[in-house]
C-alpha positions as CSV (number, residue, x, y, z in Angstrom):
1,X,0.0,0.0,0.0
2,X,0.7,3.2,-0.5
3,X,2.0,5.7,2.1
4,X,0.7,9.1,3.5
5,X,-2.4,8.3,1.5
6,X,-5.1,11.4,2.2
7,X,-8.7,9.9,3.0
8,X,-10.8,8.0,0.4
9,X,-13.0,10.9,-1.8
10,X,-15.4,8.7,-2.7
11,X,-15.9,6.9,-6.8
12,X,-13.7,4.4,-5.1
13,X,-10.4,6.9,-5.8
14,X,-8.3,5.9,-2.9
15,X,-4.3,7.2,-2.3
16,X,-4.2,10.7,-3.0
17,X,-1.2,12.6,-1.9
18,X,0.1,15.9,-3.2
19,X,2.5,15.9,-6.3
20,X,4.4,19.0,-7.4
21,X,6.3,19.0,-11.3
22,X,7.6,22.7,-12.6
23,X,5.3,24.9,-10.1
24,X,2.4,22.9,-10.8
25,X,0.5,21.2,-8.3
26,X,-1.5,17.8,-8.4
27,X,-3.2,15.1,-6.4
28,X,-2.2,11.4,-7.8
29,X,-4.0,8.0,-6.9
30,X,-5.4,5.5,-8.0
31,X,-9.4,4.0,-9.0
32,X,-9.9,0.0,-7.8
33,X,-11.7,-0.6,-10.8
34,X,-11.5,-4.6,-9.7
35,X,-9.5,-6.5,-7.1
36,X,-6.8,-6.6,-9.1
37,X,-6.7,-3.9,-11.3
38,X,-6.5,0.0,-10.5
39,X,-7.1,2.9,-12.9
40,X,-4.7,6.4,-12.5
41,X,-6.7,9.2,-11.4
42,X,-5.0,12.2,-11.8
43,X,-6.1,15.9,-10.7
44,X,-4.5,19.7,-11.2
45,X,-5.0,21.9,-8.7
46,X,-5.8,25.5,-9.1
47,X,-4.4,28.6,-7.3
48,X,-7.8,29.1,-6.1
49,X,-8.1,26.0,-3.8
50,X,-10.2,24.3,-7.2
51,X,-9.7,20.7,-8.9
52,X,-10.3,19.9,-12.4
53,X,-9.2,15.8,-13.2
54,X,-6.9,15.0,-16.1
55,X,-8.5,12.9,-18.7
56,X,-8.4,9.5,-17.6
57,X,-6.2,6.9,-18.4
58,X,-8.0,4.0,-19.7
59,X,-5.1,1.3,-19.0
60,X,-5.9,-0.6,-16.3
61,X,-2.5,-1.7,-13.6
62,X,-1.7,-4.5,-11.6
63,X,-1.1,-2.6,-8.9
64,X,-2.0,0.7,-6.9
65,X,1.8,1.9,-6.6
66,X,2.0,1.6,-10.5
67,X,-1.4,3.0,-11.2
68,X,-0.1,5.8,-8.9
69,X,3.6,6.2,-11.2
70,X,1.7,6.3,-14.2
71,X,-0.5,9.3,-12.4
72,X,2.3,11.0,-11.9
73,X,3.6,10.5,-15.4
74,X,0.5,11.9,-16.8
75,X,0.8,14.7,-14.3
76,X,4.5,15.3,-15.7
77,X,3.0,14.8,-19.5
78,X,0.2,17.6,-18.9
79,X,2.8,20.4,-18.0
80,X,5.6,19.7,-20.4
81,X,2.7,19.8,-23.4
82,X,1.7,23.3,-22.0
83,X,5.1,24.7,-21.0
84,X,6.7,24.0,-24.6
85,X,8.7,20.7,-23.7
86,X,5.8,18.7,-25.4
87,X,8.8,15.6,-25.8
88,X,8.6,15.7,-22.2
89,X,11.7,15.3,-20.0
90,X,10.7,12.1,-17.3
């Protein structure tokens, strides 16, 4: 399991914790879609205290830790395509 997980939001998004890429801030987790499969659930937050999700990935994991990388990869993905590094730098 993950650690310093925040509480579960509900939609069955558990793991949350803060993620911070080039002055951008995120919350990264992951979606039990099955017992054995998680889904990346990614979200930007806004200087105002708002949240709007990144689309979501579709590819299901094996596990929450890797659901949770590939969050964080699509976090990563979503500022380098809007700060004019669109090849992204990982």
């Amino acid at each position: 399991m993950i650690e310093n997980r925040t509480t579960d939001i509900g939609d069955g998004i558990t793991g949350l914790i803060p993620f911070a890429y080039r002055g951008w801030a995120f919350l990264c987790g992951a979606k039990e879609r099955s017992p054995d499969a998680f889904q990346p659930v990614t979200l930007r937050l806004s200087d105002g205290g708002g949240q709007t999700a990144l689309p979501e990935d579709t590819e299901p994991y094996a596990t929450e830790a890797e659901a949770l990388r590939h969050a964080q990869q699509q976090a990563m993905r979503w500022v380098n395509d809007r700060t004019g590094d669109g090849q992204g730098q990982f």
